[in-house]
N, C-alpha and C positions, 0 to 999 in steps of 0.2 A: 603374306606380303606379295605372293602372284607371280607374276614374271617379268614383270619390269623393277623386283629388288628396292624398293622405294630407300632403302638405311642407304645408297649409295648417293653422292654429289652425280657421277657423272653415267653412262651406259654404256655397256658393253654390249656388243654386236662384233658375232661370227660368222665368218663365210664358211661351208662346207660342201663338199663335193669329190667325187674320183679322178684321177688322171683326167689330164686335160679340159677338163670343165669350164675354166677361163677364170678361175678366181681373184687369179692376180691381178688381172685386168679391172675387172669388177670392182675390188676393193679402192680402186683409184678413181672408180667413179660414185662408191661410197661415202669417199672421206669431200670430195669436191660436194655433195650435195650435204653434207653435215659442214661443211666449213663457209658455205654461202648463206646457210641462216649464225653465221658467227659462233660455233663450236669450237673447243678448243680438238682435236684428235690426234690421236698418238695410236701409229700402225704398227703391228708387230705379228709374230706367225708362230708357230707349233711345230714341231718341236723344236726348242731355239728359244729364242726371247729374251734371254740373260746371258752373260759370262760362261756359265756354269750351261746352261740349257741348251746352247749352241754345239761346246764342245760335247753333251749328249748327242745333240742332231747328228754331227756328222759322222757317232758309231752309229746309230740306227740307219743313215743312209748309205752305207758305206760298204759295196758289193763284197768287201771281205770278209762282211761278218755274215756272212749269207744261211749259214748253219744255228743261228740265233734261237735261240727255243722262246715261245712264245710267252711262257711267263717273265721271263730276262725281258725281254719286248716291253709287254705294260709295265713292269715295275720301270724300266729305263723312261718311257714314258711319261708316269706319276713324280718322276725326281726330278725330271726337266721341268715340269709344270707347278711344282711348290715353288722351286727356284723362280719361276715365271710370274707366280703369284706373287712370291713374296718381294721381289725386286722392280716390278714392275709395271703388272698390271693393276695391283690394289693399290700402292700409291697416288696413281695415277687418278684412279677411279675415286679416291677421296678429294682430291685436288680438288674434283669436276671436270678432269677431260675426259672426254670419251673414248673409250677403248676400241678397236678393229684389231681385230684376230684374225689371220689364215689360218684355220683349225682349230678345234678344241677338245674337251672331250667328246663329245657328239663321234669325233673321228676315231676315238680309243674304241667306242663302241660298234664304229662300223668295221675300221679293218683289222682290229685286236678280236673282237668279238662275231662278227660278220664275216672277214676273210679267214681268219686263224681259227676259228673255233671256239675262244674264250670263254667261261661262263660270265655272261651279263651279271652275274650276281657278284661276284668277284672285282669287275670293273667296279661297279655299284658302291662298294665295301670301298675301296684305293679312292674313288670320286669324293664320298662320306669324309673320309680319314683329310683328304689333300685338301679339298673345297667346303669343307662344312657346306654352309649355305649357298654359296657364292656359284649364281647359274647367268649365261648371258642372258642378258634382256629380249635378243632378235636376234635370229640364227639365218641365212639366205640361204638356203638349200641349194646347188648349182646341179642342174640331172639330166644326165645324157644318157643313149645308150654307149655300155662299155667300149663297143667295137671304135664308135666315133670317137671315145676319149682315147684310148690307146693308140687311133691311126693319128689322132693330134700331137702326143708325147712324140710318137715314133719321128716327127719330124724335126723334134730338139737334138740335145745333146744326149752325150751316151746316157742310158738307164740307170738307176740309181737302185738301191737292195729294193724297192715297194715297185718301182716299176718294170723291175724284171719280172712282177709275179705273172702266171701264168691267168689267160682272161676269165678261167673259173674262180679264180680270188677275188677279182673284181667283181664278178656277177655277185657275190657274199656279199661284197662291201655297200654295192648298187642297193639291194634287196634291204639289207638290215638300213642304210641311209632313208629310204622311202617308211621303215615301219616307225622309225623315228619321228618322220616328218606326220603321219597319223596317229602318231601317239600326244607329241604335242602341238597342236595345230595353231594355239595362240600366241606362241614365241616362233617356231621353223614355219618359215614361207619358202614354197616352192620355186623355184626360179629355170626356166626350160633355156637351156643352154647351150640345146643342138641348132639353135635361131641364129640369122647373123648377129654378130656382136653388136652390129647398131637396137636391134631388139630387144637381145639380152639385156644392155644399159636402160632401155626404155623401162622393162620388166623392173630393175633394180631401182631407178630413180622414184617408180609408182610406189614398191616395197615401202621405202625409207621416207616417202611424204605422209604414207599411210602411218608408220611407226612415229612419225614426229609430230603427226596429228594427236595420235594419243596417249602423247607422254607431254602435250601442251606446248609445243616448240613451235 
């Protein structure tokens, strides 16, 4: 079936990237260029997304749990995202609206497996179990160097448990994000992000005409 999932009515499209990448931003210029050729879209993020999925987000973000061992991690992960799936995002996607994700798995494999050390195969095995088939359509890769994403967070509000990681966590998460992006080159587009954001959008709106070109929109 390939990577645009044909058994669904609607498509799902994920943003990915590390600290401060500008995702958030982006996704707003995402959903504006799927909603002007008349889409229905429905925004929502990782870890989070449901009742249940949220109140996982905020132990995973949550500087007290800082001692967290990494298998606790993915599997806390995997049980936000069934709940995600099952409440939310696949309903939706039957409907025919289109899904926008801030993270996915993509992101399990880069800082569960990339920063922490996880065996990819492991992820793989919880991916199987949680998603059977179910992969997004078109991933936007967002890729800075670390040092820019971190000196961008540093300008928020206080750090949250992922962004106190020290910047060799990030370079893991950088690195495995990119092997990602050459592994699958037909669904993850690369999006350069260290650009002004008047670029970056430019970069994102070519993405998403190119993707709507070939999914006949």
């Amino acid at each position: 079936m390939g990577y645009l999932n044909s058994y669904k009515k609607g498509k799902f499209i994920t943003l990915e990237g590390i600290e401060g990448a500008g995702k958030t931003t982006q996704l707003a210029v995402v959903r504006r260029c799927l909603e002007e050729q008349g889409i229905a879209v429905l925004t929502t993020r990782e870890p989070g997304g449901s009742p249940v999925g949220e109140r996982i987000r905020t132990m995973l973000l949550d500087p007290g749990c800082k001692g967290m061992v990494a298998a606790t991690e993915v599997l806390l992960l995997f049980a936000a995202r069934a709940e995600h799936l099952a409440h939310k995002i696949r309903p939706a996607l039957e409907q025919g609206t289109w899904v926008l994700c801030d993270r996915f798995t993509d992101a399990t494999y880069a800082y569960q497996g990339g920063g922490r050390g996880v065996d990819p195969e492991r992820i793989a095995m919880l991916e199987a179990y949680v998603q059977g088939s179910m992969r997004p359509d078109l991933t936007l890769l967002f890729d800075l160097p670390v040092a820019s994403g971190l000196a961008r967070v540093g300008k928020r509000s206080a750090p949250d448990r992922f962004e106190s990681e020290a910047e060799g966590f990030f370079e893991g998460v950088r690195t495995r994000y990119l092997a990602i992006a050459r592994s699958h080159p037909q669904r993850v587009r690369l999006i350069d992000a260290g650009l002004p954001v008047e670029q970056v959008s430019a970069q994102v709106r070519k993405q998403v005409a190119g993707f709507l070109a070939r999914v006949g929109r």
